[in-house]
C-alpha positions in Angstrom: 17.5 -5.0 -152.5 16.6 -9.0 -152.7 18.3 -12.0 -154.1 16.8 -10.8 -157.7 18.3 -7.8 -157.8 21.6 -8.6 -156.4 22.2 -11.0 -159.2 20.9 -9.1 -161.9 23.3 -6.3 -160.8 26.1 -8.7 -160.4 25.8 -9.9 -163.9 25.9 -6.3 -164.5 29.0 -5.5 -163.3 31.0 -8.6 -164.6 29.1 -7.4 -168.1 30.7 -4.1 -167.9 33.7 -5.3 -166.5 34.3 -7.5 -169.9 33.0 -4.6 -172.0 35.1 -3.0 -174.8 34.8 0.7 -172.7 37.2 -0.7 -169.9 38.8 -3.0 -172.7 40.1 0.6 -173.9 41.0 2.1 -170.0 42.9 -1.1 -169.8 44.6 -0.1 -172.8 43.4 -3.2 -174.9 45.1 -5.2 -171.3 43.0 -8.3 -172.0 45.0 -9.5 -169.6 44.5 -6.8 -166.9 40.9 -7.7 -167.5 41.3 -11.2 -166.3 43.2 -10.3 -163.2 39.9 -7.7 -162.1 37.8 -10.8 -162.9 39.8 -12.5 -160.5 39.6 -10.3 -158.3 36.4 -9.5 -157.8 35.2 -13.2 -158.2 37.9 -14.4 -155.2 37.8 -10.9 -152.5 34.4 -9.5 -153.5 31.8 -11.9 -154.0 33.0 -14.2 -151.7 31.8 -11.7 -148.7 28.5 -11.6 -150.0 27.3 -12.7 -146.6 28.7 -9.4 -144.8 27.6 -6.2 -147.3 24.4 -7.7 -148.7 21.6 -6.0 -146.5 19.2 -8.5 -147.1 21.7 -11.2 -145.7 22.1 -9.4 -142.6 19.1 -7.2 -141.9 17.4 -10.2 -139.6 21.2 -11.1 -137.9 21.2 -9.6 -134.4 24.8 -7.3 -134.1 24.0 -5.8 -130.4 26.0 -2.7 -131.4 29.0 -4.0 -132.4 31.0 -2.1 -135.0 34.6 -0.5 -135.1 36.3 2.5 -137.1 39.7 2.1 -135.8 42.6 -0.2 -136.0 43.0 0.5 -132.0 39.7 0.6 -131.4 38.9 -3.4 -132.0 35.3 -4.6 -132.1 34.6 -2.7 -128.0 31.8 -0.4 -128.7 32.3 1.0 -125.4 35.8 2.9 -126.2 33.7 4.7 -128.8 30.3 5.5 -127.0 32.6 6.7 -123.4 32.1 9.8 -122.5 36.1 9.9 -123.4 35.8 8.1 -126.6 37.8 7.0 -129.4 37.7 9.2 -132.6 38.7 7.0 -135.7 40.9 10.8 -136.5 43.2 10.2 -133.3 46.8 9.4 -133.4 48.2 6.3 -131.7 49.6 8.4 -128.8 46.3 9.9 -127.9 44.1 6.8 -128.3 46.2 4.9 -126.0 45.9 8.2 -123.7 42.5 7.9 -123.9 42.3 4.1 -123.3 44.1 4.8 -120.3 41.7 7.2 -119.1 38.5 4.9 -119.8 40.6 2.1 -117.4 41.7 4.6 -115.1 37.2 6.0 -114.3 36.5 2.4 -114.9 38.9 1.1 -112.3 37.2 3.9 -110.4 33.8 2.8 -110.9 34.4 -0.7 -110.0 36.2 0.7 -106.4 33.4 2.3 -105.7 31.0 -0.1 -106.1 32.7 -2.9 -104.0 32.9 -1.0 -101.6 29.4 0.0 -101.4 29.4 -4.0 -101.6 31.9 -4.3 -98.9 30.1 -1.9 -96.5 26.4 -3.2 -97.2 26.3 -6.1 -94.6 22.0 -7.1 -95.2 22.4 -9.8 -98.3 18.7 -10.9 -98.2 19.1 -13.0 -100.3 21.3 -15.4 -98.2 21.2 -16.9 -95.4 24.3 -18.0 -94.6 26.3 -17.0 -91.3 29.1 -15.6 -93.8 26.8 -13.3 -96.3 28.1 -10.2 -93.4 31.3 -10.8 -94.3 32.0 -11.1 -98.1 31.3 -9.6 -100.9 27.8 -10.2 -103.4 29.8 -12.2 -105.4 31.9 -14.5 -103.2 28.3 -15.1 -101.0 26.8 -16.0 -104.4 29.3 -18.8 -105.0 29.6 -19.9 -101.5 26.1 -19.8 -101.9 26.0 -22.1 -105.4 28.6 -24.2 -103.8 
């Protein structure tokens, strides 16, 4: 799809919309035909910007997306090996989220520690680098 077709279908569908075939679904409604006008002129084409694949097929989205009410814009509750199903109930999402925080609380544990009980930070110099962890030496260290 480009810019061309885009309009051309647009004109399309406001054609159709004023046509006498929904003239007669609307019951002869002229002005139920008004209010879709509306409509669609003020909710639909007004987001032009975010379904309009050639509008977006250059923009850079890094994976973001989301299914879910609960589930927010955080690709990482859906692609966890414990992931969040757009079918799940409140009560077992939030179980699930709960889980995710639980291994990543894990995770993090063990890896300062690993921090904690590596001592060699070649990187610094500093008489304190044996002491404290990667990140507090690295801000010592930009202080």
């Amino acid at each position: 799809e480009d810019p061309d077709e885009y309009e051309i279908s647009k004109a399309l569908l406001i054609r159709f919309i004023c046509s006498d075939v929904v003239l007669r679904a609307a019951r002869n409604n002229k002005a139920l035909i008004i209010d879709i006008l509306k409509f669609v002129r003020s909710h639909v084409f007004v987001y032009e910007q975010q379904y309009l694949f050639y509008l977006r097929k250059r923009v850079k989205h890094y994976a973001v997306a989301h299914g879910t009410q609960h589930e927010g814009t955080n690709t990482a509750l859906k692609e966890h090996s414990a992931g969040i199903k757009g079918t799940m109930n409140m009560d077992i999402a939030a179980k699930t989220i709960i889980l995710q925080s639980k291994l990543k609380v894990e995770e993090l544990n063990a890896m300062i520690y690993r921090d904690f009980s590596r001592s060699d930070k070649p990187w610094s110099i500093s008489p304190t680098s044996k002491h404290l962890l990667s990140f507090a030496e690295a801000l010592l260290k930009a202080v």
